[in-house]
C-alpha positions, 0 to 999 in steps of 0.5 A: 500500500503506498502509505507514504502518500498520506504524510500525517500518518506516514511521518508521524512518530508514534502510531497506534494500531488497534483491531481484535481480528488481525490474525497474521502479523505479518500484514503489519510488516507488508502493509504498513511497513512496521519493523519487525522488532516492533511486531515482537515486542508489543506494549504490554499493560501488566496491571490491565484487569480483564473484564471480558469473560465469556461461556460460550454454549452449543446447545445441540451439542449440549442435547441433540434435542434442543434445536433452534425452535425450543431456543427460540421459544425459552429466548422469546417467550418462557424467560419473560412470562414470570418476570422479565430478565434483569438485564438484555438479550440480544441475537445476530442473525446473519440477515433480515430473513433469518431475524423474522421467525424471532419477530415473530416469536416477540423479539424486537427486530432492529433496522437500520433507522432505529438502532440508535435508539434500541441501544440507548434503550438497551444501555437504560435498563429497558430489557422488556423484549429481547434484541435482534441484530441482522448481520450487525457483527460490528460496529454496536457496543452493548456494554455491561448489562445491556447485553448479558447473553448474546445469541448467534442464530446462522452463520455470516456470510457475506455482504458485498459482491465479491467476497460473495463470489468468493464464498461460493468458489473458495467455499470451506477453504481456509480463506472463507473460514478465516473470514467468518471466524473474523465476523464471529469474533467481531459479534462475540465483541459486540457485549464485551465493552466497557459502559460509561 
């Protein structure tokens, strides 16, 4: 990439570079021409708590019986008939398409010129209705309470043409899977912020 030609970030002497799915750090050195000794020693914060932890179930592998009907239903309906959950639930779906059985089962679906305002619902403490997110892996962050159980229903795919084509010619090579494990890293960091 010619990053001489931006002259800010090119002759600028401290850069910080931040994602959470750089998977090969050699793109740092190809692309952004990093030096290499700088790539293997990174600041470290030795004092930084963590505060993101996570369990991660699979329901059918937990019992072959529990498919996506009766986790739909406990999700939507069962969790909120005595007294609704404390804090909020939300489910990413992959598209519109996938969102619309959860619509129908009483969850709120999200569009585009409402997010804003599900969010700041969401983050003060309006957990009436469990969330639905149609292919939002990121750009929201749902902090502390807002989010306390996140469900993934269908797998990402691809959004614009040519990482489509690219899908259905390289399907289940290791390109496409480093892709969508990267979308599902990106969604799994949608509740993982900190409020304030």
């Amino acid at each position: 990439m010619p990053i001489e030609k931006f002259g800010s970030f090119y002759n600028a002497q401290n850069r910080i570079y931040m994602s959470a799915t750089v998977n090969n750090d050699s793109f740092f050195i190809k692309h952004l021409n990093i030096d290499e000794d700088t790539i293997k020693n990174p600041i470290i914060l030795e004092n930084e708590l963590w505060y993101g932890e996570k369990m991660i179930l699979m329901p059918s592998l937990i019992n072959s019986e529990l498919n996506n009907d009766l986790i739909m239903q406990f999700f939507t309906k069962t969790l909120y008939e005595k007294t609704p959950p404390k804090f909020g639930i939300c489910v990413l779906t992959p598209s519109f398409k996938y969102a619309s059985p959860w619509g129908n089962n009483g969850a709120t679906i999200s569009k585009g010129d409402d997010i804003g305002q599900v969010i700041s619902e969401l983050k003060s403490g309006n957990f009436d209705k469990p969330i639905v997110f149609a292919n939002r892996y990121d750009g929201i962050d749902l902090p502390d309470s807002s989010c306390r159980i996140l469900i993934f229903d269908g797998k990402p795919y691809s959004e614009n043409l040519i990482d489509k084509y690219y899908e259905d010619c390289l399907s289940d090579t290791e390109i496409t899977n480093t892709k969508i494990a990267q979308k599902i890293e990106q969604g799994l960091g949608r509740n993982v912020r900190r409020g304030g």
